[in-house]
N, C-alpha and C positions, 0 to 999 in steps of 0.2 A: 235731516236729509229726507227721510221718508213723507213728511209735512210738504217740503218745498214738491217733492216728486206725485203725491199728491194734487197740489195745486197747478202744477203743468198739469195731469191729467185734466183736470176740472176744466182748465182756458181749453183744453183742445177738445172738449166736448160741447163747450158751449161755442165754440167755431164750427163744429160742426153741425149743432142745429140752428146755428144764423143761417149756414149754407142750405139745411132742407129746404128751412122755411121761403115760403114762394112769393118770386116779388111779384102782390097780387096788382097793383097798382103803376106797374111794367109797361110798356109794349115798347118791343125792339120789331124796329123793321127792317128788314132785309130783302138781299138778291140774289140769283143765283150767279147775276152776270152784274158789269156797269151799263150806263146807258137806260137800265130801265125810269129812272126818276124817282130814284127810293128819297133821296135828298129833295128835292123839289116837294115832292107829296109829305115826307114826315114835315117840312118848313111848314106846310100850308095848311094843315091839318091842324097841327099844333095852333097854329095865329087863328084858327077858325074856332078854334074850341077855345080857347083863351078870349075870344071878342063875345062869346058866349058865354062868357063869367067862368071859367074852367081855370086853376090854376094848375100852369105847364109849366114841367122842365124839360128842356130839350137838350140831349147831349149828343151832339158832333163824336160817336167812338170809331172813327176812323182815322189814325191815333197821327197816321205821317203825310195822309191825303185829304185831310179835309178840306170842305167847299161851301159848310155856310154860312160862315163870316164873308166869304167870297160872295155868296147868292145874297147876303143882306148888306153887304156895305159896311161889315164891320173890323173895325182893327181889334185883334185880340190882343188884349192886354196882357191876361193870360190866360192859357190854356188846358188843354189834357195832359200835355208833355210835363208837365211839375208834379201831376199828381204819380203818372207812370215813372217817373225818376225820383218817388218820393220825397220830394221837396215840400208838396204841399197837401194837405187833404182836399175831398172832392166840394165839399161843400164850399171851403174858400176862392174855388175859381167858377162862381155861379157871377155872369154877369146878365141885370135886369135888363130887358128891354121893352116891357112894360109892368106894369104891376102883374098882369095875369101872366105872363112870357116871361121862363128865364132861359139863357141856356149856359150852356158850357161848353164850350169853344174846342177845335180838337188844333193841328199841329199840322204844318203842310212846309215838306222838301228840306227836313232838319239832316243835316248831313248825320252820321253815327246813330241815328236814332233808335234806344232799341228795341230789343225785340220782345212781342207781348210775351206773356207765360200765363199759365193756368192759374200759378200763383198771384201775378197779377189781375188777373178777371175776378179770382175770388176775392182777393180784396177790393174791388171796383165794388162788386155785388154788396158786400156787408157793406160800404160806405153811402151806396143808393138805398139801403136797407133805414141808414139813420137819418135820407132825405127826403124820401118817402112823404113821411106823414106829413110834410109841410106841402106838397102836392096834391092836386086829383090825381095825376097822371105823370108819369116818365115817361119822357120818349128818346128812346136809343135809336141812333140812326147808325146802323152798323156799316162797316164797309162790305164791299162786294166778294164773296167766294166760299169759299166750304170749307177752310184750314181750322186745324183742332181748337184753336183757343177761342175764333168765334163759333164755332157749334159748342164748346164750352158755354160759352156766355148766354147762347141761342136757349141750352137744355137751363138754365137757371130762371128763365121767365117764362110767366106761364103764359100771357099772348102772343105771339109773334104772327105778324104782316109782314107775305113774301111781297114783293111786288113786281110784277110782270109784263112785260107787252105780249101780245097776240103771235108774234112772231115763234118760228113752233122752236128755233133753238132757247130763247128766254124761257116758254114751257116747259121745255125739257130740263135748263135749269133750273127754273122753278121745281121738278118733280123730284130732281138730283138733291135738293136742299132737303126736302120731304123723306127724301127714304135715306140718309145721313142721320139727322134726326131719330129717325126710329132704331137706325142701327146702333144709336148711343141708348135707346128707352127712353128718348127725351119724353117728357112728359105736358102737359098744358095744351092748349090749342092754337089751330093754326088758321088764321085769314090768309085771301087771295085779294089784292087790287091788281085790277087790270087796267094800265097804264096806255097810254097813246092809244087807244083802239082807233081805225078809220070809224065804226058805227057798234051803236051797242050790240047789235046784234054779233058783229063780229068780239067781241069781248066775252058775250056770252059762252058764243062757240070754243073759243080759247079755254075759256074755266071749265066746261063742260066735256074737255080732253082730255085735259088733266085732271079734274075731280073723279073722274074714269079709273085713268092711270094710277093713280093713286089706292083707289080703294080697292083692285083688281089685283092689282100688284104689291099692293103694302100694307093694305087694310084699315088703313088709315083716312078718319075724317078731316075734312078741311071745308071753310067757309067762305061764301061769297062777303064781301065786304064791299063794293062798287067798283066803280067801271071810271076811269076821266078820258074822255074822246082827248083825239089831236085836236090844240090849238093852235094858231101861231101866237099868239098872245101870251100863252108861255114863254117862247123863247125871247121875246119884247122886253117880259120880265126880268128873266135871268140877262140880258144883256147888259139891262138899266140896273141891276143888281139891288132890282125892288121884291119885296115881298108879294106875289101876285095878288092876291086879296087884300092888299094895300093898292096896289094900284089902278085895278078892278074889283067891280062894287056889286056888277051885275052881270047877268050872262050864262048861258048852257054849262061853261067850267066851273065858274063860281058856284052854282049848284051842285053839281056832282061833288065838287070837293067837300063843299057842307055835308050831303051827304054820305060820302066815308065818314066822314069824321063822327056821325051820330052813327054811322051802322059800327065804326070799330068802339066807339062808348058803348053801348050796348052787346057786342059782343064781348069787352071784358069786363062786362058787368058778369054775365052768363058765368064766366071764368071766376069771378069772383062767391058768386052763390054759390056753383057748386065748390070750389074747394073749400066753401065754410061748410057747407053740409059733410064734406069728408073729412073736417076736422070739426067735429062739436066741443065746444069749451065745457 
């Protein structure tokens, strides 16, 4: 008896430093609202950095609304909804879509569908934990809001990308995400992409309110990561339910999205030194 009780203590210690440990090879992006293009930007990003020789997974965790089987033209075979009604584990519903691009498809307008828990997320996390190494990079495309289970999910990865338009209530939400966060101790760092700007400048000015707000009010740092101006060749894309950097090759957007995409590699590079320095083997 005392053997078996024992051995529960031991599983629940070592669950609990799968959970310290930081998924350093992460990045969930997030919003404080919809409509910013968190979905479009982690799509594009991902496919940019993957045509780069980068191996990406991409996971759709917006578990009853998802859209980018929608934005790519794909049927999901299967999706999130097996692993969250554990049926299935995460790794078995990774469908390729190129050798560098995988994703994992999420779950859209399932009547009953339920509802996340904390328990759920933790086991999400430990299971991204044993997929990990077969990636450069995860990419979590969260859904849109502030409710406990995704600032759960937000505090267990050390990068997270809000992303925002210029528009001052998306700022505001963006700010509301930031001091949420702190209010849990979340720990890791935070990017800013500033979504649909009319002009860089005004993008600028945007990140430049709120990286104010922020540090005045919460004391909390946060980083530029780029800027994607209004195209309409965006919405061309998502209409034709192409991948934009599949269908455009060249161009002011195509740039800028390159651009994130190497300024968020290098930011969680940043993420990754230093938490090897704060942890020496």
């Amino acid at each position: 008896m005392i053997g078996q009780l024992n051995r529960i203590l031991e599983l629940e210690k070592l669950k609990a430093s799968q959970l310290v440990k930081r998924n350093n090879k992460v990045v969930a992006f997030t919003s404080g609202k919809g409509g910013t293009g968190k979905s479009f930007l982690s799509l594009n990003i991902a496919f940019s950095l993957s045509k780069a020789g980068k191996k990406i997974l991409l996971i759709d965790f917006d578990p009853n609304l998802s859209n980018l089987n929608i934005m790519m033209n794909k049927r999901a075979e299967k999706n999130l909804s097996s692993f969250i009604l554990q049926k299935e584990l995460l790794g078995d519903l990774v469908t390729e879509y190129s050798s560098n691009l995988h994703i994992i498809f999420g779950e859209s307008g399932k009547v009953d569908f339920p509802s996340l828990s904390q328990g759920i997320i933790d086991n999400f996390i430990m299971q991204i934990q044993s997929l990990e190494q077969q990636y450069d990079y995860v990419f979590i495309d969260t859904g849109s809001g502030a409710n406990d289970e995704l600032l759960h999910l937000l505090s267990s990865c050390e990068t997270k990308i809000i992303v925002a338009t210029p528009e001052p209530t998306a700022i505001m939400d963006a700010y509301v995400i930031v001091k949420l966060l702190k209010s849990r101790n979340s720990s890791g760092k935070i990017g800013i992409v500033i979504n649909r700007a009319s002009t860089s400048s005004e993008a600028l000015n945007a990140y430049g309110n709120l990286n104010k707000a922020v540090k005045h009010f919460l004391n909390v740092d946060i980083s530029y990561c780029g800027t994607v101006n209004f195209d309409v060749g965006v919405s061309k894309s998502i209409i034709a339910q192409e991948i934009f950097l599949e269908r455009f090759t060249k161009g002011e957007t195509v740039d800028a999205i390159n651009r994130c995409a190497k300024e968020i590699t290098k930011f969680s590079q940043v993420v990754n030194i230093d938490q090897s320095n704060n942890n020496p083997r």
